[in-house]
PDB file with SEQRES, HELIX, SHEET and CRYST1 records, atoms N, CA, C and O in Angstrom:
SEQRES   1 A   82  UNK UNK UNK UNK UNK UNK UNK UNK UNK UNK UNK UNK UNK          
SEQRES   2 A   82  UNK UNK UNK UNK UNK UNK UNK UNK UNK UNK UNK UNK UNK          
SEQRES   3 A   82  UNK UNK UNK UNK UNK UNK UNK UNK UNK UNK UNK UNK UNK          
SEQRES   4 A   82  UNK UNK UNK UNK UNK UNK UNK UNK UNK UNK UNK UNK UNK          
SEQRES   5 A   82  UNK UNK UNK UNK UNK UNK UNK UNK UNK UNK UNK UNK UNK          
SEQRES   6 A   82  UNK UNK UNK UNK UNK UNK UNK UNK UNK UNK UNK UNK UNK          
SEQRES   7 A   82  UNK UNK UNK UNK                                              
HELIX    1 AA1 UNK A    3  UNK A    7  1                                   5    
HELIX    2 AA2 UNK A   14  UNK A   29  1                                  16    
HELIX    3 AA3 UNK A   39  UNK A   48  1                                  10    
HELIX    4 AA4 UNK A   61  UNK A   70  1                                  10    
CRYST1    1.000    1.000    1.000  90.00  90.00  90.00 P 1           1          
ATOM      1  N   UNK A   1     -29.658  26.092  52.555  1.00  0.00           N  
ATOM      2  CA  UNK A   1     -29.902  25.347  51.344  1.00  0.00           C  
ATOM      3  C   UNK A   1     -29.375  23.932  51.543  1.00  0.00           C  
ATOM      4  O   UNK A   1     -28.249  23.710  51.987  1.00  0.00           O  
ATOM      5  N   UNK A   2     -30.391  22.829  51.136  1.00  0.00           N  
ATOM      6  CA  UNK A   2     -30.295  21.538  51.130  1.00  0.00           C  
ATOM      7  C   UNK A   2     -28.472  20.990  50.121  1.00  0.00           C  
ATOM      8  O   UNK A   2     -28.191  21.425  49.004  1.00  0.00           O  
ATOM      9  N   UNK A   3     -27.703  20.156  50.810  1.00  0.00           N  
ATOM     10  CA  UNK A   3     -26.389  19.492  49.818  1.00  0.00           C  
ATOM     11  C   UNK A   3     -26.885  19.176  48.436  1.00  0.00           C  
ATOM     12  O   UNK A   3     -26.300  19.642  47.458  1.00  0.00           O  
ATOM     13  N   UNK A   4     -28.287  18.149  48.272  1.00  0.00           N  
ATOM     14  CA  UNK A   4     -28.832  17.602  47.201  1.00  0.00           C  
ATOM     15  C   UNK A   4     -29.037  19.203  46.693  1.00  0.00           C  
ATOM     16  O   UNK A   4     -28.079  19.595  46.027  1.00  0.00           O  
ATOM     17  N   UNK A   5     -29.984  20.077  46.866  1.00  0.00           N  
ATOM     18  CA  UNK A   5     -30.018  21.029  45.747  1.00  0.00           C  
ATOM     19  C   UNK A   5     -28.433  21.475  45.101  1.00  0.00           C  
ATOM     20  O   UNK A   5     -28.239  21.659  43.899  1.00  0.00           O  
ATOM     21  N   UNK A   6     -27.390  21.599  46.154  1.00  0.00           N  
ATOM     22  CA  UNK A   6     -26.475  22.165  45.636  1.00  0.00           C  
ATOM     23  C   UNK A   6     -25.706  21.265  44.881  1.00  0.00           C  
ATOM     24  O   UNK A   6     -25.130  21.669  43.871  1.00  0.00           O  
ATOM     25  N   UNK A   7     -25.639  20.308  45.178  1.00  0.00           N  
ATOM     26  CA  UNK A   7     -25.327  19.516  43.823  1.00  0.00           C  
ATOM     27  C   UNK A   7     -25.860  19.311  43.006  1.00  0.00           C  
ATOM     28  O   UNK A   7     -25.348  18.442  42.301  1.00  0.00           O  
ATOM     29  N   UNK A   8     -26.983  19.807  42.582  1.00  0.00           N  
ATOM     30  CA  UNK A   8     -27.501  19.515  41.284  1.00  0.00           C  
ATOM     31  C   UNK A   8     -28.911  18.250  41.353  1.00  0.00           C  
ATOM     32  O   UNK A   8     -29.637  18.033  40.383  1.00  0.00           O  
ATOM     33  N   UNK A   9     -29.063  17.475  42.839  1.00  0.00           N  
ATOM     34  CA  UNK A   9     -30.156  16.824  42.229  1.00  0.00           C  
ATOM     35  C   UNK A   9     -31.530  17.426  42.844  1.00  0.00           C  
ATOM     36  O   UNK A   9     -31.794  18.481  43.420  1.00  0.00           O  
ATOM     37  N   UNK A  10     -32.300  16.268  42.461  1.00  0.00           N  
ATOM     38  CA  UNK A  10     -33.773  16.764  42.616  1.00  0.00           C  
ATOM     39  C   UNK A  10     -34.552  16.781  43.879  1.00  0.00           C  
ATOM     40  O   UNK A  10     -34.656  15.936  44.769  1.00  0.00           O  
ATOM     41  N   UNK A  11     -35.170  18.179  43.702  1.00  0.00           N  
ATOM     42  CA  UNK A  11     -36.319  18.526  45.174  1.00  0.00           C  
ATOM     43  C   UNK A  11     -37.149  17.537  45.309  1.00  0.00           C  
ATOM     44  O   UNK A  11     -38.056  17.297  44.512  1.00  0.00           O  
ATOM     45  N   UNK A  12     -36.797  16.629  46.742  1.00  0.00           N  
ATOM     46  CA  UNK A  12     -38.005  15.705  47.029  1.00  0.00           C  
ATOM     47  C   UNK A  12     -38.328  15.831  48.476  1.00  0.00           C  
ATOM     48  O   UNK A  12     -37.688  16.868  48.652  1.00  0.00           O  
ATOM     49  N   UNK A  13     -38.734  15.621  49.422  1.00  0.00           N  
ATOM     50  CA  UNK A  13     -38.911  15.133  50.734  1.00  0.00           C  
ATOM     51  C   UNK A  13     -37.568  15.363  51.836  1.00  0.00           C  
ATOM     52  O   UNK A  13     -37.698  15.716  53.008  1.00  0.00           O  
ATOM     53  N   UNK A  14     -36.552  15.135  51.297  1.00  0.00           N  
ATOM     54  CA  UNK A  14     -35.397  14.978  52.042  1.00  0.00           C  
ATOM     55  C   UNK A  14     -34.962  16.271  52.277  1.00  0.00           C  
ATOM     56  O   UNK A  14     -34.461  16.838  53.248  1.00  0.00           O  
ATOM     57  N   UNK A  15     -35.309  16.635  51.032  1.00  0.00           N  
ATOM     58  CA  UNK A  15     -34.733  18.637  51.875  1.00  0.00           C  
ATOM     59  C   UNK A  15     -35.458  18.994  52.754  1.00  0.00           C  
ATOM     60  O   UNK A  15     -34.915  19.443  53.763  1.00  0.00           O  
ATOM     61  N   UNK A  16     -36.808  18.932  52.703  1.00  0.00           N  
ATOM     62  CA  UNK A  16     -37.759  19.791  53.743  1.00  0.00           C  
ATOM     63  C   UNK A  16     -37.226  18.837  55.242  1.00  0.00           C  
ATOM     64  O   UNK A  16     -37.521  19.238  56.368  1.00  0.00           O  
ATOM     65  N   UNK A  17     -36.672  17.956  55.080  1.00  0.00           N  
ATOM     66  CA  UNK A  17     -36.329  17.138  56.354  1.00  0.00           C  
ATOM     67  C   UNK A  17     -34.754  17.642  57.031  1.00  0.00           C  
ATOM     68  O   UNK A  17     -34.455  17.733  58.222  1.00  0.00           O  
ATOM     69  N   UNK A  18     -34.023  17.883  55.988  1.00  0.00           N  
ATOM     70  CA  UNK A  18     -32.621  19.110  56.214  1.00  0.00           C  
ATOM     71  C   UNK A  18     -33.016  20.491  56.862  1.00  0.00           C  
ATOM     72  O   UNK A  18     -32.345  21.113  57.686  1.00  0.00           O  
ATOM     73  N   UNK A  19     -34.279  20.864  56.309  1.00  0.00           N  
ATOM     74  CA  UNK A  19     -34.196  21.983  56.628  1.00  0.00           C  
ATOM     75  C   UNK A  19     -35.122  21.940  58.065  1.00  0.00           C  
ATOM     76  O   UNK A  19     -35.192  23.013  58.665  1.00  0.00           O  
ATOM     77  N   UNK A  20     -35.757  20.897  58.588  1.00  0.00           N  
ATOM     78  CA  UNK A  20     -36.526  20.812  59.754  1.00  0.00           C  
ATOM     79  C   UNK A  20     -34.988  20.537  60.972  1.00  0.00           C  
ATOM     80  O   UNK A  20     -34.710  21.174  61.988  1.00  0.00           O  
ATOM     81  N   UNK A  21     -34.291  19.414  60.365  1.00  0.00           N  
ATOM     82  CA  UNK A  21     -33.068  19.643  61.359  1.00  0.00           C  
ATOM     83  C   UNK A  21     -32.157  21.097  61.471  1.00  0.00           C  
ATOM     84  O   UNK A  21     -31.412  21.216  62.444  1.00  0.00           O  
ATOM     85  N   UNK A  22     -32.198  21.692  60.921  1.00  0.00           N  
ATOM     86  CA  UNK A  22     -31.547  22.891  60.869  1.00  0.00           C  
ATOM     87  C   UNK A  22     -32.323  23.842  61.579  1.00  0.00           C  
ATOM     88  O   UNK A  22     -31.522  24.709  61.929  1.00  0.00           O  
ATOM     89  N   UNK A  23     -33.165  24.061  61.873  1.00  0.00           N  
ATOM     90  CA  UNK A  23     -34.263  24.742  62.375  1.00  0.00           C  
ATOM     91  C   UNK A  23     -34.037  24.169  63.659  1.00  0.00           C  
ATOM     92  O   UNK A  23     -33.918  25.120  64.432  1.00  0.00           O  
ATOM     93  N   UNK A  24     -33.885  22.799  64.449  1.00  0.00           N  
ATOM     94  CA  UNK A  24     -34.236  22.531  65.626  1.00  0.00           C  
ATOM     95  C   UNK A  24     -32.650  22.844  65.748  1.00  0.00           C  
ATOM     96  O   UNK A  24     -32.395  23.360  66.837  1.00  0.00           O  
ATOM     97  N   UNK A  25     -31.758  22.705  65.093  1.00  0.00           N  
ATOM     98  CA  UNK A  25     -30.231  23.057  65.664  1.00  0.00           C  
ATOM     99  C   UNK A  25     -29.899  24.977  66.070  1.00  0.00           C  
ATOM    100  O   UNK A  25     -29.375  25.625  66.976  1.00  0.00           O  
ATOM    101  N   UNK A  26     -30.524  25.215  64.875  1.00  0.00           N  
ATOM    102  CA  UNK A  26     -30.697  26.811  65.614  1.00  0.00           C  
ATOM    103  C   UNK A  26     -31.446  27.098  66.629  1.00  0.00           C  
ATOM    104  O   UNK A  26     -31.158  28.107  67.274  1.00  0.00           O  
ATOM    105  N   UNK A  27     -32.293  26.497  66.920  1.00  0.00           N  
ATOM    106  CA  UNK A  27     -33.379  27.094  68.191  1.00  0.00           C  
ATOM    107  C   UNK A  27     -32.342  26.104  69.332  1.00  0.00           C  
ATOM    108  O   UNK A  27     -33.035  25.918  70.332  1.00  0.00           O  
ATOM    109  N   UNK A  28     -31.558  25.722  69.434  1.00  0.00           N  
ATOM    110  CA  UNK A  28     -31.317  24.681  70.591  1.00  0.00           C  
ATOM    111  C   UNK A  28     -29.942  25.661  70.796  1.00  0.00           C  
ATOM    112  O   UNK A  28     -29.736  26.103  71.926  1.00  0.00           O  
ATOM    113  N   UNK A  29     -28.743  26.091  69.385  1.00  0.00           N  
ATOM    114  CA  UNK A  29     -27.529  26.720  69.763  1.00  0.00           C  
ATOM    115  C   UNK A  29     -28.264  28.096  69.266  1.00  0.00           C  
ATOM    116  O   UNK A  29     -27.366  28.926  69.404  1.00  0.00           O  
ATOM    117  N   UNK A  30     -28.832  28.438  69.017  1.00  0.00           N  
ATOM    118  CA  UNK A  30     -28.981  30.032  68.959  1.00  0.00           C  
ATOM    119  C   UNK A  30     -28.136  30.784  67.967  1.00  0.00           C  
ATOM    120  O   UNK A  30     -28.173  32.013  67.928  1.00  0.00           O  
ATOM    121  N   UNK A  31     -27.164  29.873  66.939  1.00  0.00           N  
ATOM    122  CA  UNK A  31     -26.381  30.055  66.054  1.00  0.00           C  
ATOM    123  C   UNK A  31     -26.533  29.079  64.531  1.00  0.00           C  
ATOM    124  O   UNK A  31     -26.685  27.860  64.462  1.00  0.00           O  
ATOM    125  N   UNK A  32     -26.448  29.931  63.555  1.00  0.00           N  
ATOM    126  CA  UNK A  32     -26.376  28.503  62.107  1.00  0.00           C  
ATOM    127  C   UNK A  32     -25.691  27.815  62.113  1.00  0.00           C  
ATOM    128  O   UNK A  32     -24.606  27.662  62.674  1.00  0.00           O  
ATOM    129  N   UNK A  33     -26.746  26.858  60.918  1.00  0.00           N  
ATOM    130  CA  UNK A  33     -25.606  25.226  60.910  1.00  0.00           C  
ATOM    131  C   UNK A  33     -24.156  25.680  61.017  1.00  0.00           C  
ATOM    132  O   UNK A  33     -23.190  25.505  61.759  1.00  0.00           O  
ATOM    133  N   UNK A  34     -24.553  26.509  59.651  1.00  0.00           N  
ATOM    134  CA  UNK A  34     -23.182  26.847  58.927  1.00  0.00           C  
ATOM    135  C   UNK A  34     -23.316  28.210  58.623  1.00  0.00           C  
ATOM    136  O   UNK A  34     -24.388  28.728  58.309  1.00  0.00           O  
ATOM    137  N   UNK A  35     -22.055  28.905  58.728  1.00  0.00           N  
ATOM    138  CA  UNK A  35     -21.565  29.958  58.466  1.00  0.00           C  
ATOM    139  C   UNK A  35     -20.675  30.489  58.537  1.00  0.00           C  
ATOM    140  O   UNK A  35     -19.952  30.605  59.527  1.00  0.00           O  
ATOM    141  N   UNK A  36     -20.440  31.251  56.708  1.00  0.00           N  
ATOM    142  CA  UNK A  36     -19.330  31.936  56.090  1.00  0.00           C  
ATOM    143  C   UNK A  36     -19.878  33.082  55.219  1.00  0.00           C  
ATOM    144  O   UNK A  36     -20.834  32.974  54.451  1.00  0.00           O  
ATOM    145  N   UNK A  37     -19.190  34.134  55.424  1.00  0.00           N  
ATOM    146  CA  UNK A  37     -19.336  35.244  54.688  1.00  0.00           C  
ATOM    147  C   UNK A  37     -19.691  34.885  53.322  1.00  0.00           C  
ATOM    148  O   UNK A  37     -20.875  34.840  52.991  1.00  0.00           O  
ATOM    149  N   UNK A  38     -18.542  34.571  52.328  1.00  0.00           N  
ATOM    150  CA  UNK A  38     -18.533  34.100  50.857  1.00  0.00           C  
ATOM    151  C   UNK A  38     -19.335  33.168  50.521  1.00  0.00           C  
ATOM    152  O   UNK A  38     -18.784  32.142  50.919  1.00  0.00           O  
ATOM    153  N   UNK A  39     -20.524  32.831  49.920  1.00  0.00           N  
ATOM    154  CA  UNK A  39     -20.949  32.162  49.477  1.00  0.00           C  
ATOM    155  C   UNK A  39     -20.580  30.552  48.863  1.00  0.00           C  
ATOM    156  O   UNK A  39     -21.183  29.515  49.139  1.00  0.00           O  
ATOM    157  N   UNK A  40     -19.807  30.662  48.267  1.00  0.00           N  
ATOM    158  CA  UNK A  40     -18.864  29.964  47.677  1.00  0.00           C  
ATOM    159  C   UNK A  40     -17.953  28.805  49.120  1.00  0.00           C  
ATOM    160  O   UNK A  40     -17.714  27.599  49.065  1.00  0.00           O  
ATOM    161  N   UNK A  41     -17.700  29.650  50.081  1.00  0.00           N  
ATOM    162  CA  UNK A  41     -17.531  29.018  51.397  1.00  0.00           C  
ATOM    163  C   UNK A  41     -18.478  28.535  52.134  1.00  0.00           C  
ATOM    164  O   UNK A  41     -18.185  27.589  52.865  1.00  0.00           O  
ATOM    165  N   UNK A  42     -19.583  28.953  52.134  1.00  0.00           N  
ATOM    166  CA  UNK A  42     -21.039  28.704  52.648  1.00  0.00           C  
ATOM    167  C   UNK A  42     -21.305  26.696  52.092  1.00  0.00           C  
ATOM    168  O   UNK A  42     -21.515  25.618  52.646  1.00  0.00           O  
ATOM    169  N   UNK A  43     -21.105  27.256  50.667  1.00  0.00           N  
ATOM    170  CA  UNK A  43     -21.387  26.017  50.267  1.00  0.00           C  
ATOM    171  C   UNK A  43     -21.361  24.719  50.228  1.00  0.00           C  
ATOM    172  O   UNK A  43     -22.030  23.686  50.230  1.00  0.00           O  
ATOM    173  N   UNK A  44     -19.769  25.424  50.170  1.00  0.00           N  
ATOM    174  CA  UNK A  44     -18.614  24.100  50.876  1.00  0.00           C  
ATOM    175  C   UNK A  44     -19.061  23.450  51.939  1.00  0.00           C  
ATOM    176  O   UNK A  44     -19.547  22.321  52.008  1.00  0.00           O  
ATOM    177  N   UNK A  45     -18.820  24.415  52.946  1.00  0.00           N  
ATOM    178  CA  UNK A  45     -19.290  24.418  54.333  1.00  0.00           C  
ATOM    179  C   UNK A  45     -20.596  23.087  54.496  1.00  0.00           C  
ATOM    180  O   UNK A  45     -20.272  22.088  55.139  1.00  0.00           O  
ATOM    181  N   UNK A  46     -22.009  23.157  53.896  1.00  0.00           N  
ATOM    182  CA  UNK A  46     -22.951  22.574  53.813  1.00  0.00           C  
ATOM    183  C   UNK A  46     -22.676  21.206  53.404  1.00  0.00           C  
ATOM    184  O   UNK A  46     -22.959  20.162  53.991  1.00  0.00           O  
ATOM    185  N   UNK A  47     -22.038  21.401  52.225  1.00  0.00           N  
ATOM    186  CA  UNK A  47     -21.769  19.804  51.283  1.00  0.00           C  
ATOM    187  C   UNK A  47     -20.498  18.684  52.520  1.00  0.00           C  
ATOM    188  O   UNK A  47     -20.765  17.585  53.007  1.00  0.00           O  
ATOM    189  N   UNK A  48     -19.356  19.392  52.672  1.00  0.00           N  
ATOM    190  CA  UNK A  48     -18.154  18.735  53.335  1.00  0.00           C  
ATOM    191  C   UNK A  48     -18.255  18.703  54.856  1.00  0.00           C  
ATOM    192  O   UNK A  48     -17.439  18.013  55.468  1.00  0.00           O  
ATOM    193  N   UNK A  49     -19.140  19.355  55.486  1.00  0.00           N  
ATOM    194  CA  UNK A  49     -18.953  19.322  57.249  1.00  0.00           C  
ATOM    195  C   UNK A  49     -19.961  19.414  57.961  1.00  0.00           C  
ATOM    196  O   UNK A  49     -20.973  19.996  57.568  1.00  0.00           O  
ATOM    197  N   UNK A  50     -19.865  18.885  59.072  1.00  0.00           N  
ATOM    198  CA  UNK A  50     -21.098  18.728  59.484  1.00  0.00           C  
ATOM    199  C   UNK A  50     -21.637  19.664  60.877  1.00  0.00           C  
ATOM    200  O   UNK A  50     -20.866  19.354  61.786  1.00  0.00           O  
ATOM    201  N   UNK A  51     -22.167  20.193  61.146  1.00  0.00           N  
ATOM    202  CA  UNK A  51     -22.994  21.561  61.919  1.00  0.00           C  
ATOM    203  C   UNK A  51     -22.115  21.410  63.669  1.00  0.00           C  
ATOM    204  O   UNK A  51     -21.891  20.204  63.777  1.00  0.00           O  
ATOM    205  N   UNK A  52     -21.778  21.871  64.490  1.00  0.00           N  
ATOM    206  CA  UNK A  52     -21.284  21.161  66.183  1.00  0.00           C  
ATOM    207  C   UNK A  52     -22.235  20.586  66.748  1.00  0.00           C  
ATOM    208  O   UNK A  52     -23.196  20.052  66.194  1.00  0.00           O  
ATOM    209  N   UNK A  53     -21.996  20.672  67.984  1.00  0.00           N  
ATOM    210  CA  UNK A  53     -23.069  19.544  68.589  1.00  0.00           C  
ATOM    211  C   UNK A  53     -23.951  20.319  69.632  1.00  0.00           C  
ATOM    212  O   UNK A  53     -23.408  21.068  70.445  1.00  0.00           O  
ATOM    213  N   UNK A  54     -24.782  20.210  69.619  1.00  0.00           N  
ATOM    214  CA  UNK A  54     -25.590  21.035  70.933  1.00  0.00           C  
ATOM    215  C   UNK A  54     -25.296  20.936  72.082  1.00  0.00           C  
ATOM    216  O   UNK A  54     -24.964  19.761  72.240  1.00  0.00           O  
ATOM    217  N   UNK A  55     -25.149  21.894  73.737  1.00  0.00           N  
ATOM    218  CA  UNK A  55     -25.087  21.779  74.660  1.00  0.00           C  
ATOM    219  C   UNK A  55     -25.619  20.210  74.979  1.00  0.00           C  
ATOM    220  O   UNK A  55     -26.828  19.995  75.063  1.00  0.00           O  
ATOM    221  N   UNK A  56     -24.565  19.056  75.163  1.00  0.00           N  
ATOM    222  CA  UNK A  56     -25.400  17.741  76.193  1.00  0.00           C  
ATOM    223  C   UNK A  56     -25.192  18.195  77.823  1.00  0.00           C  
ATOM    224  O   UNK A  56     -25.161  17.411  78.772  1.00  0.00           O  
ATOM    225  N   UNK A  57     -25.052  19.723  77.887  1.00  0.00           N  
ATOM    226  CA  UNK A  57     -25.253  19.709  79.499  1.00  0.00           C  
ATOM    227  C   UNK A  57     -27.010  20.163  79.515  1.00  0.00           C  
ATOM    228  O   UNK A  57     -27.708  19.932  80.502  1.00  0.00           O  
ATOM    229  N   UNK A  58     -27.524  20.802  78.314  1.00  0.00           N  
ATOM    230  CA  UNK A  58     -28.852  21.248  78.596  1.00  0.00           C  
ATOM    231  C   UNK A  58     -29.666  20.362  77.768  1.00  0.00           C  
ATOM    232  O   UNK A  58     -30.675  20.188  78.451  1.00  0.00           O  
ATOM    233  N   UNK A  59     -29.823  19.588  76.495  1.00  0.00           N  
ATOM    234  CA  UNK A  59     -30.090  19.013  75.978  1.00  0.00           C  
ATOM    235  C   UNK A  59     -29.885  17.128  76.088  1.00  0.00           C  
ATOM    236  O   UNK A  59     -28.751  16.701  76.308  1.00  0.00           O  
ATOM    237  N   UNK A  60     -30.834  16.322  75.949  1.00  0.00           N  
ATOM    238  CA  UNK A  60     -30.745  14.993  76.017  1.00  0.00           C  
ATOM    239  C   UNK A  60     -29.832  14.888  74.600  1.00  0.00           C  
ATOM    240  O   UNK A  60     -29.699  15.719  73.702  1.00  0.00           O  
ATOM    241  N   UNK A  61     -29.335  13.718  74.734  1.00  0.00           N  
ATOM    242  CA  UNK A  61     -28.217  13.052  73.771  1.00  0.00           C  
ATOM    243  C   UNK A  61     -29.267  13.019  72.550  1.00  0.00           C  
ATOM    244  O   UNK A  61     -29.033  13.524  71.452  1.00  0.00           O  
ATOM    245  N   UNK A  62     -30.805  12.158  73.002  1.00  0.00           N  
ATOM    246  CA  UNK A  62     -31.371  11.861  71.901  1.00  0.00           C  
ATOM    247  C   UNK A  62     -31.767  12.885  70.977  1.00  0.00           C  
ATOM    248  O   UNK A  62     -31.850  12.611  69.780  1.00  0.00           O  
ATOM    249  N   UNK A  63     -32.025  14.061  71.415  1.00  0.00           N  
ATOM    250  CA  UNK A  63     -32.099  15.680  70.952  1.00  0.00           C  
ATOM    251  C   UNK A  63     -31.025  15.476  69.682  1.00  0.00           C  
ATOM    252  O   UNK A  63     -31.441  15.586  68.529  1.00  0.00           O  
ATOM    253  N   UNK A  64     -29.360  15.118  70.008  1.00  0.00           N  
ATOM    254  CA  UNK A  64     -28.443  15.384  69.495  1.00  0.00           C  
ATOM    255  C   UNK A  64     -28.027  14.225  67.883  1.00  0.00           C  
ATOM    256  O   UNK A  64     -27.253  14.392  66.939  1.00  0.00           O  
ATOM    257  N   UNK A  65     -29.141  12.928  68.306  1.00  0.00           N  
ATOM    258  CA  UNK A  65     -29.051  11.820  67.655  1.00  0.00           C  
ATOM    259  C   UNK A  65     -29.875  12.082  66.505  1.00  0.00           C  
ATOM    260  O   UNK A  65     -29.554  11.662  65.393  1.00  0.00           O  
ATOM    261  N   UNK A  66     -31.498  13.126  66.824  1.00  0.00           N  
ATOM    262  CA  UNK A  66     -32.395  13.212  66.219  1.00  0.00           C  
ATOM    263  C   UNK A  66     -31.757  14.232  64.868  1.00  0.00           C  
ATOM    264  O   UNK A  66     -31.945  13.993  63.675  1.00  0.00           O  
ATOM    265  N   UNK A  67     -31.240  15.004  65.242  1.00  0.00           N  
ATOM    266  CA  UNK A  67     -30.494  16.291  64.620  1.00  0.00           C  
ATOM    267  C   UNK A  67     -29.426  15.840  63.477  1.00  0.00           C  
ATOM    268  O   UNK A  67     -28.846  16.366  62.527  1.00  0.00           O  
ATOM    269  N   UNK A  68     -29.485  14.798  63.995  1.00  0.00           N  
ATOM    270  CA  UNK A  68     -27.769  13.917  63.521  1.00  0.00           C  
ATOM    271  C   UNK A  68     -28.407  13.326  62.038  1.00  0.00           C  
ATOM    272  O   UNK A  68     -27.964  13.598  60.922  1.00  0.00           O  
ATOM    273  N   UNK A  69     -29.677  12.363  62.379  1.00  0.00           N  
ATOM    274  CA  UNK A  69     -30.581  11.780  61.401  1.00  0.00           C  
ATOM    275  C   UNK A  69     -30.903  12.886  60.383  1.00  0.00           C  
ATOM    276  O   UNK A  69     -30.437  12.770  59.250  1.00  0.00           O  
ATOM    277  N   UNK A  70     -31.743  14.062  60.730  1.00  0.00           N  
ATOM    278  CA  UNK A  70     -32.360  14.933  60.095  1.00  0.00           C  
ATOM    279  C   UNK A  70     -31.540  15.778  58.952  1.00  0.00           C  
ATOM    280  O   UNK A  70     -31.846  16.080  57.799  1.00  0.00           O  
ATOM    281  N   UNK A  71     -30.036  16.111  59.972  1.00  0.00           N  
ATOM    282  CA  UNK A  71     -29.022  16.304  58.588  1.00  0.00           C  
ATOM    283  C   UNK A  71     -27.927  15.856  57.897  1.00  0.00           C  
ATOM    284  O   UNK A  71     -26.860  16.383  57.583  1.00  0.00           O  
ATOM    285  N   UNK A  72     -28.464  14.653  57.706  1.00  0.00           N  
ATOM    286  CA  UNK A  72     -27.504  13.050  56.719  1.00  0.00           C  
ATOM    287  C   UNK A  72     -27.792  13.855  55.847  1.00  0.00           C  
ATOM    288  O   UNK A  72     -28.841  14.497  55.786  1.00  0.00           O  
ATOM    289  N   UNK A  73     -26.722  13.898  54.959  1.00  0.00           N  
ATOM    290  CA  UNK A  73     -26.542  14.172  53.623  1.00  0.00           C  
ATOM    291  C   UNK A  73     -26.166  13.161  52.750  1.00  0.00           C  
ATOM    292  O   UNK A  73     -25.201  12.397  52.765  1.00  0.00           O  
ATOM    293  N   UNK A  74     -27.398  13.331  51.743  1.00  0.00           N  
ATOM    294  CA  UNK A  74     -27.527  12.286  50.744  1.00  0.00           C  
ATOM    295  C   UNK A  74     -27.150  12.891  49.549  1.00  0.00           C  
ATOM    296  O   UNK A  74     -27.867  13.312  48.642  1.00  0.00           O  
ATOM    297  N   UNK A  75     -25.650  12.883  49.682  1.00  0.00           N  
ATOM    298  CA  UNK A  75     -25.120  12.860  47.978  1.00  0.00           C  
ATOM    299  C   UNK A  75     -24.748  12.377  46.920  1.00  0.00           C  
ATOM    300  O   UNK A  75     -24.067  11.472  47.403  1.00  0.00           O  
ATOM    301  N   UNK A  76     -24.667  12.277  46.065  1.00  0.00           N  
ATOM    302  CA  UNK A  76     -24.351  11.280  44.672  1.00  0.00           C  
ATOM    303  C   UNK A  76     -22.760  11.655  44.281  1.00  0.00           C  
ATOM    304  O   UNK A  76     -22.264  12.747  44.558  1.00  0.00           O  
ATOM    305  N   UNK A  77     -22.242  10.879  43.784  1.00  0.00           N  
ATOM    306  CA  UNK A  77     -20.450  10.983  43.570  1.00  0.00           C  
ATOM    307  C   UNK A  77     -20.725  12.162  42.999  1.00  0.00           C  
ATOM    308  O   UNK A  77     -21.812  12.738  43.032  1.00  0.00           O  
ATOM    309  N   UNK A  78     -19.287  12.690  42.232  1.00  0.00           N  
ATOM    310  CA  UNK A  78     -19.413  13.510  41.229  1.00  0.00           C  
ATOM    311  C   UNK A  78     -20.050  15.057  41.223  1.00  0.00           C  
ATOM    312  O   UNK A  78     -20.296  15.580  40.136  1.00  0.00           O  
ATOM    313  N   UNK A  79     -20.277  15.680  42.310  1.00  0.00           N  
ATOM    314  CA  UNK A  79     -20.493  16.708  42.586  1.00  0.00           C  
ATOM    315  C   UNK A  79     -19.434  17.425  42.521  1.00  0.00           C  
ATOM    316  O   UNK A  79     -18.338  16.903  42.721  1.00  0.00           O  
ATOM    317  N   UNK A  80     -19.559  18.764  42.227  1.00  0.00           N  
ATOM    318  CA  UNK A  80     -18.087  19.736  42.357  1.00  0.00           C  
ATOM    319  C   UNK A  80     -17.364  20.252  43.528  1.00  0.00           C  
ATOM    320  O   UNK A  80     -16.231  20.732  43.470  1.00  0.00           O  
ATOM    321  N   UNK A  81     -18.236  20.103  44.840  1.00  0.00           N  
ATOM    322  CA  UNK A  81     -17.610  20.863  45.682  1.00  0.00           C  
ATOM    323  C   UNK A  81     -16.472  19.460  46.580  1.00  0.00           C  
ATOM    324  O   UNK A  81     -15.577  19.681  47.396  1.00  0.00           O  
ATOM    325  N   UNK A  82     -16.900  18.204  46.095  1.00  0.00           N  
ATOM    326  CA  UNK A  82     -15.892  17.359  46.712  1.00  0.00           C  
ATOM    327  C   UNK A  82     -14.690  16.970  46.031  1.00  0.00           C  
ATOM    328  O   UNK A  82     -13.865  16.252  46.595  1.00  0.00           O  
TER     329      UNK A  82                                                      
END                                                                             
């Protein structure tokens, strides 16, 4: 799940672009962005930190730059989980 949904704003373009980087970060580590049992930790997890970095012994840097772009998180102050 996209940071913007979980804070509260609106479905536009930018999620389906979160969720295209997340997709190329799992197929590259074979593991999720993020993951925690509790939900509630999950969340966190998404909004406050940001995913590791892919093998740069098997992967080009730019692989790692593209990934980097795709999951900027665009949040607005005032959200609860910060």
């Amino acid at each position: 799940m996209a940071p913007e949904i979980l804070t509260g704003q609106k479905y536009n373009n930018s999620i389906d672009i979160w969720s295209i980087g997340c997709i190329i970060y799992e197929l590259c580590t074979l593991n999720y962005c993020f993951d925690c049992p509790h939900i509630f930790g999950l969340c966190n997890q998404i909004i406050n930190e940001n995913p590791g970095k892919i093998d740069e012994k098997i992967y080009k840097k730019d692989l790692q730059e593209l990934i980097d772009l795709l999951l900027k998180k665009i949040i607005k102050k005032g959200h609860p989980f910060k």
